[in-house]
C-alpha positions, 0 to 999 in steps of 0.5 A: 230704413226707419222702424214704423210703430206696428199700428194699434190692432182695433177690437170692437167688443160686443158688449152686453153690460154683463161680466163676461164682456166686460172683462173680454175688454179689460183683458183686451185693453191690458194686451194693448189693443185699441177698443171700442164697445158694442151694445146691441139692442135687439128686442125692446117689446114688454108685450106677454112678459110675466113682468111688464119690464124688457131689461134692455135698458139695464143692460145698456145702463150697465154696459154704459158703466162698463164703457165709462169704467174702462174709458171706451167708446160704446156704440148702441145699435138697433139691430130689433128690426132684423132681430124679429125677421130673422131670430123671431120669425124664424122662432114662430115658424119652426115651433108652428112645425112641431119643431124645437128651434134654438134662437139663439143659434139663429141670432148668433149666426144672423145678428153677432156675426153678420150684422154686428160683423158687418158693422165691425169691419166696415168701420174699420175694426180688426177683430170682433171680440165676445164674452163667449168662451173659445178655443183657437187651435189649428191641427199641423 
């Protein structure tokens, strides 16, 4: 019986141009894995900023020269539809409640890790990777 290579284990990091991602990848790449970025573009409107300035366009600049850095592909996606139904709407109606809604709960949930997840898996990653800190630990 032949030893077959153990196949490269794919990562898609979601990666938003700031340091946190952008040294999950590193990090990723040292350990061998094969990795690929992902920006998420999910808002993009200057409508009611104090600024007339959305800062998506830096932020995808800045994961651009992450990606370029590292020499990793980076896939844009336009997630802003989903975003507003789901993250924005969700918002305005809770707050219209006398509720306080956390978007970011809602976007984590509904955007990174479904829509982004989907993504992910559908194009054949094997894990899906953040900036976000964690712990894996299991009770025996």
């Amino acid at each position: 019986m032949k030893n077959h290579p153990q196949k490269q284990k794919k990562v898609l990091v979601a990666l938003s141009g700031g340091i946190d991602s952008a040294v999950s990848a590193y990090l990723l790449l040292k350990q061998g894995y094969e990795v690929e970025a992902a920006f998420m573009k999910n808002w993009s409107s200057t409508a009611g900023l104090k600024v007339n300035e959305c800062p998506w366009l830096q932020d995808r600049q800045d994961a651009l020269r992450v990606a370029a850095f590292l020499r990793i592909p980076l896939h844009t996606l336009d997630f802003e539809k989903q975003y507003e139904k789901k993250v924005l709407n969700y918002f305005f109606k809770e707050y219209a409640a006398g509720r306080t809604p956390n978007p970011d709960v809602m976007c984590n949930k509904e955007i990174k890790f479904k829509l982004l997840y989907n993504w992910a898996t559908k194009r054949g990653f094997d894990y899906l990777a953040t900036g976000h800190y964690a712990r894996n630990s299991s009770k025996q």
